[in-house]
Every structure is written in C-alpha cells, then in structure tokens.
C-alpha positions as CSV (number, residue, x, y, z in Angstrom):
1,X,-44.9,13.4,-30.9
2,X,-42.5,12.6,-33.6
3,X,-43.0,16.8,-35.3
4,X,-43.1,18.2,-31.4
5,X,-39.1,16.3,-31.1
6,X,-38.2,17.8,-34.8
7,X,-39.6,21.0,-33.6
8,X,-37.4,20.7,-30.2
9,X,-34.4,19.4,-32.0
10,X,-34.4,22.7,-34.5
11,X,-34.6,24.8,-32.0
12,X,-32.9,23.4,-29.1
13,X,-30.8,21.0,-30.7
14,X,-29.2,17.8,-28.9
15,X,-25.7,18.1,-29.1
16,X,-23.0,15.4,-28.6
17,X,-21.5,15.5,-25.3
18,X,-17.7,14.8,-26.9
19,X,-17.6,16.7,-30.1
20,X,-20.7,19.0,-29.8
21,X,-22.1,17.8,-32.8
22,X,-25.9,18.1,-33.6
23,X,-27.2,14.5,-32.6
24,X,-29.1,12.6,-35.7
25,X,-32.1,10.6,-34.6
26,X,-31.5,7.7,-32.6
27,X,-28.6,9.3,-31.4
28,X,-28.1,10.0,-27.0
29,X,-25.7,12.1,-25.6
30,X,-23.0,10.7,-27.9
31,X,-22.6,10.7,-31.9
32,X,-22.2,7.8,-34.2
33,X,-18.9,9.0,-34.7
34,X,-17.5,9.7,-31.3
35,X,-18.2,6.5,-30.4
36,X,-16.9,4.6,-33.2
37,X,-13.9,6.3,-32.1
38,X,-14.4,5.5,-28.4
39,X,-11.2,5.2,-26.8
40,X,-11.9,1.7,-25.2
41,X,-9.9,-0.1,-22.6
42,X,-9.3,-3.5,-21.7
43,X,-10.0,-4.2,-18.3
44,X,-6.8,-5.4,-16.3
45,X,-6.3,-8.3,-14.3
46,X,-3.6,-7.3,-10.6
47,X,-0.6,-8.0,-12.5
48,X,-1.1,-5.9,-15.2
49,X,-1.6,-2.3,-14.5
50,X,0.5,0.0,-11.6
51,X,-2.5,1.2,-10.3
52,X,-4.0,-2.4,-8.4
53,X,-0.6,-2.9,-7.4
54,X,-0.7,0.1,-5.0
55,X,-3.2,-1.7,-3.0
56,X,-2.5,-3.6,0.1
57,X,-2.0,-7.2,-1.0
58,X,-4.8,-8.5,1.8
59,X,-7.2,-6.4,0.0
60,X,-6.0,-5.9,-3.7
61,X,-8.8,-5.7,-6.1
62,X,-8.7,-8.5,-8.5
63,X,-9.7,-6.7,-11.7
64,X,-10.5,-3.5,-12.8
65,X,-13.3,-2.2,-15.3
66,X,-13.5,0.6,-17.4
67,X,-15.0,2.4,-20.1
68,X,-12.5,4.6,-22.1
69,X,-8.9,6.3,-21.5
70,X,-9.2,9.7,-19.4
71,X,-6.7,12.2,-19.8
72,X,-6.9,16.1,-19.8
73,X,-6.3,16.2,-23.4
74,X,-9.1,14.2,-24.7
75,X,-12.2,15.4,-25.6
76,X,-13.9,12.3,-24.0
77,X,-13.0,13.6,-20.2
78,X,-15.8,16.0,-21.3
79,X,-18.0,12.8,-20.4
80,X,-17.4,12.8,-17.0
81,X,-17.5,17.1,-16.5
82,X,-21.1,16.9,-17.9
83,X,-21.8,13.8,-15.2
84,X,-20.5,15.7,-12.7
85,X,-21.5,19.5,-13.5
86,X,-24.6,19.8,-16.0
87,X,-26.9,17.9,-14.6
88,X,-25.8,14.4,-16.0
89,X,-27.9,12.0,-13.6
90,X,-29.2,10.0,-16.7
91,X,-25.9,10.5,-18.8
92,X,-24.8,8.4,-15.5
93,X,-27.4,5.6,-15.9
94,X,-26.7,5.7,-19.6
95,X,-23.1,5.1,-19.1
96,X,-23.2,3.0,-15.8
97,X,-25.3,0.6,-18.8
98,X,-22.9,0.9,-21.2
99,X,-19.8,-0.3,-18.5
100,X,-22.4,-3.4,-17.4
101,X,-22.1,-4.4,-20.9
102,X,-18.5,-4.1,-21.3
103,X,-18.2,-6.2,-17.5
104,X,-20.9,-8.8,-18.2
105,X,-23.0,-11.7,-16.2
106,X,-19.7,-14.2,-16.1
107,X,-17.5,-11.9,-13.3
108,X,-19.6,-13.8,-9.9
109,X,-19.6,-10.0,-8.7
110,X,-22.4,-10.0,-6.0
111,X,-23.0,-6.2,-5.0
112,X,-22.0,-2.5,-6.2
113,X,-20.7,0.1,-3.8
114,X,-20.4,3.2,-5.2
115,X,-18.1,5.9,-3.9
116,X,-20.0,8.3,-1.5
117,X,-19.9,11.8,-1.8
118,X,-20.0,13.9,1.7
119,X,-23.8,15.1,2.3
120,X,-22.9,18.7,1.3
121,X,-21.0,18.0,-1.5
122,X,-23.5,15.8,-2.6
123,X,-26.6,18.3,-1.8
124,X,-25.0,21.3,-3.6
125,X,-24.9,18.7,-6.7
126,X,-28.2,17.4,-6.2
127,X,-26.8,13.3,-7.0
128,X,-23.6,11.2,-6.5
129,X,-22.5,10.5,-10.1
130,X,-21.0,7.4,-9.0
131,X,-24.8,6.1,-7.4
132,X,-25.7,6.7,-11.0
133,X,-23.1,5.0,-12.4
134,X,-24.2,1.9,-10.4
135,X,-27.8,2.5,-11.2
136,X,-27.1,1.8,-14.9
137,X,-24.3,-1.0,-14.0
138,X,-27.2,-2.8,-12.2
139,X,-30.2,-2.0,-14.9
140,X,-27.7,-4.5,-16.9
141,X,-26.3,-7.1,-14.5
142,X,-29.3,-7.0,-12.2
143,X,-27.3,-6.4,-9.1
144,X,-27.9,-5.0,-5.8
145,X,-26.5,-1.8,-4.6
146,X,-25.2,-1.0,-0.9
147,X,-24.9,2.7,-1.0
148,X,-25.6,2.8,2.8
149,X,-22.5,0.7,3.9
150,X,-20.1,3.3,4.0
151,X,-20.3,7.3,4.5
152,X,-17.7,9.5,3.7
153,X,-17.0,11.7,6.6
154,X,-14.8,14.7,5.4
155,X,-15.4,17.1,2.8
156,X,-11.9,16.7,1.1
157,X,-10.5,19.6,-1.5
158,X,-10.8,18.8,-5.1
159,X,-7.9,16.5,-6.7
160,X,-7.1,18.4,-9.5
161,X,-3.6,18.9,-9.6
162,X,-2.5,17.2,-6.7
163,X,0.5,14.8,-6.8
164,X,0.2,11.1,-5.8
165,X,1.5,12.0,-1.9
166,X,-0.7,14.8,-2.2
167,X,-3.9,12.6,-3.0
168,X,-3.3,9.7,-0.7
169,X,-2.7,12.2,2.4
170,X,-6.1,13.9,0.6
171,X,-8.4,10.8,1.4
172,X,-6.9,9.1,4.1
173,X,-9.3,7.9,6.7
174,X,-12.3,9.8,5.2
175,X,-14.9,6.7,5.2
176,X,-17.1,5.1,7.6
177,X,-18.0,1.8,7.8
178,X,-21.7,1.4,8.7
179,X,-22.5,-2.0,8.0
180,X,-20.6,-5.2,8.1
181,X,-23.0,-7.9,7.9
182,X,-24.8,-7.4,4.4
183,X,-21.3,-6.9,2.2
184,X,-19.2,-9.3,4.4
185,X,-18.4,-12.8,2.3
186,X,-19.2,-10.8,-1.1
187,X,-17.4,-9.7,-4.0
188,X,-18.0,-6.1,-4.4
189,X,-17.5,-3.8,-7.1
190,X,-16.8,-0.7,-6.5
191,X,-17.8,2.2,-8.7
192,X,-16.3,5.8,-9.0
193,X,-16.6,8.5,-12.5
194,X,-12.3,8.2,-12.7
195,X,-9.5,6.4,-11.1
196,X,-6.2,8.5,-11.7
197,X,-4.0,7.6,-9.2
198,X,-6.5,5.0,-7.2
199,X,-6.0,7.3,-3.6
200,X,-9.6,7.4,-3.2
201,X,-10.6,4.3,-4.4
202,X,-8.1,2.6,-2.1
203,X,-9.1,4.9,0.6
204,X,-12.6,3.5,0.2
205,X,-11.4,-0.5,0.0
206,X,-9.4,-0.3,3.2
207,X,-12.4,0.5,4.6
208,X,-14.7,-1.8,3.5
209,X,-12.3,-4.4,3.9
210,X,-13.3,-3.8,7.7
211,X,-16.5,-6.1,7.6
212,X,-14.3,-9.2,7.0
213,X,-13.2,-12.0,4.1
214,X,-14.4,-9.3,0.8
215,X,-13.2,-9.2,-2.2
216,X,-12.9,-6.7,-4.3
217,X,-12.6,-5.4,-8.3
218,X,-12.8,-1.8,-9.6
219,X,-15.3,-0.6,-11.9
220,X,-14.8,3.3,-13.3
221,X,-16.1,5.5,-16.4
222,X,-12.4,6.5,-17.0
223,X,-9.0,5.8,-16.4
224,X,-5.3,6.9,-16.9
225,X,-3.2,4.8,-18.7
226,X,-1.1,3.2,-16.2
C-alpha cells in the first residue's frame, strides 16, 4: 500500500492547492507551510464588521464564522476555485471540518442550512460546495443539516464583478421557503464558499426568516475584510 502511494505520488504527484507545491506525507490538499501562513480570521460579533450590519435588524445574524481572508490577490481564493471547479467535493468536507473546529461545541447552534444552488447549476457541477461545506461542519459539531428547507428558484448570472447594487438586485427574491416547521425556534447557521458583499446570504436569511422566531449566524470558507 505504502510503495503503490510512493509510486502514485512520483508520478502523479499531490500538489498543494495554494502554492502548488509537491505535498510531503501526511500532507492533504494544503502544505505545512501554506497553512502556517493561513490567513485566519476572527469571527465577528454584529457590531463589529459592515457586512452583518446590512442585514435587517429583525433578522441580523448574530455572528459570523470564517476560515481565512478572500481577496482576488491571494493565492488562498485558489481554495475556493478548486471547491467549486475541479472537482473539490472532499476538499469541501475537508474544509467544512476545519471551520467546525475553528466555530466549536460552545455556539448553541442547532442546525446548518447551506446555500442552495439552482438544480441546473448544481447538475452541470455534479455537488453544492456549500452542502459540502456543511457536511464537514457537521462531521465535527454533530449537527443536523436542512438542505431541503429552501430551494433556490432562479438561475442568477455569476457575481464576479458586479457592484453592491448590482448584487443585491442579483439575488433578490431568488429562494423558496419549503419548510417552516423543522427550522422554526432554531438557531441556524448558514453556510456559503464566500461572503463578499453578504447580497446572497441575506437574500437567503430573509427568507428563512419566513418560518418564524429564527435566529441566525453566518458561517463561510472566506471573507472580505470588511
């Protein structure tokens, strides 16, 4: 086993998903070194960061989680185009783990609703990175997932480049509640690869703020600095 993974590794070597680095053994998807220099965040209570404060005070989320800066000039948004373009449904788990750590069994969050993708979106990809995401949140906190609560009922145009105005008008009204009664009462963590502006996340918590007396934090691979 151990020669048939050398003989693997010299030929189709592992490569770090941040720096491209050959991986050493006991090394997955990301080098010693990249993540020594992981560019961590502190997750943010509503009155310190711009982005909860866009929310509508009745259903402002109270915290929000994340794993590392994301910005267009770091090599560590190459994290989240492997997730969402190479095939990355266990780089997903493996980081959805790594932010269950960082959130912890102290938080009294009672359920995971990750961000849907619309069916064809999410067919041509073959997985919703944010599903896998709260796969690995939950392998660590040992909580359930609603997946099925909302649905996401408009294929939207792709983000990039948009302005704030732009990205709000983008995603409003494009969920569904489908169930009220087995998220209403809880406090929900919802999961998504990036919040940049927040458009789509709030998009998302207006809606599931339908089912009545939720509350809500954020919980996100990457984030802008604001």
């Amino acid at each position: 086993m151990a020669f048939g993974r050398a003989l693997a590794d010299l030929f189709f070597p592992r490569l770090c998903m941040v720096c491209e680095c050959c991986l050493r053994r006991g090394e997955v998807y990301i080098c010693s070194a990249c993540l020594s220099d992981f560019p961590c965040t502190d997750s943010l209570y509503q009155a310190e960061t711009t982005v909860l404060k866009t929310f509508e005070e009745a259903c402002r989320p109270e915290k929000l989680y994340s794993l590392f800066y994301y910005s267009k000039y770091s090599d560590y948004r190459k994290l989240v185009y492997a997730l969402k373009y190479r095939s990355g449904k266990k780089l997903g788990i493996y980081l959805g783990k790594m932010l269950g750590e960082k959130i912890g069994r102290q938080v009294g969050i009672q359920g995971i609703v990750p961000i849907p993708l619309h069916p064809k979106r999410e067919k041509k990809r073959g997985y919703n990175q944010s599903l896998q995401i709260a796969l690995g949140i939950t392998e660590i906190l040992n909580i359930p997932i609603y997946d099925k609560v909302i649905t996401r009922t408009r294929n939207t145009a792709s983000q990039t480049g948009m302005s704030i105005v732009e990205r709000q008008q983008n995603v409003r009204n494009i969920f569904d509640l489908q169930d009220c009664h087995s998220v209403r009462g809880k406090h929900l963590l919802i999961v998504d690869d990036v919040i940049t502006t927040g458009a789509t996340m709030r998009s998302c918590v207006e809606t599931l703020a339908q089912a009545g007396n939720i509350r809500f934090s954020l919980g996100c691979l990457g984030r802008t600095w604001s």
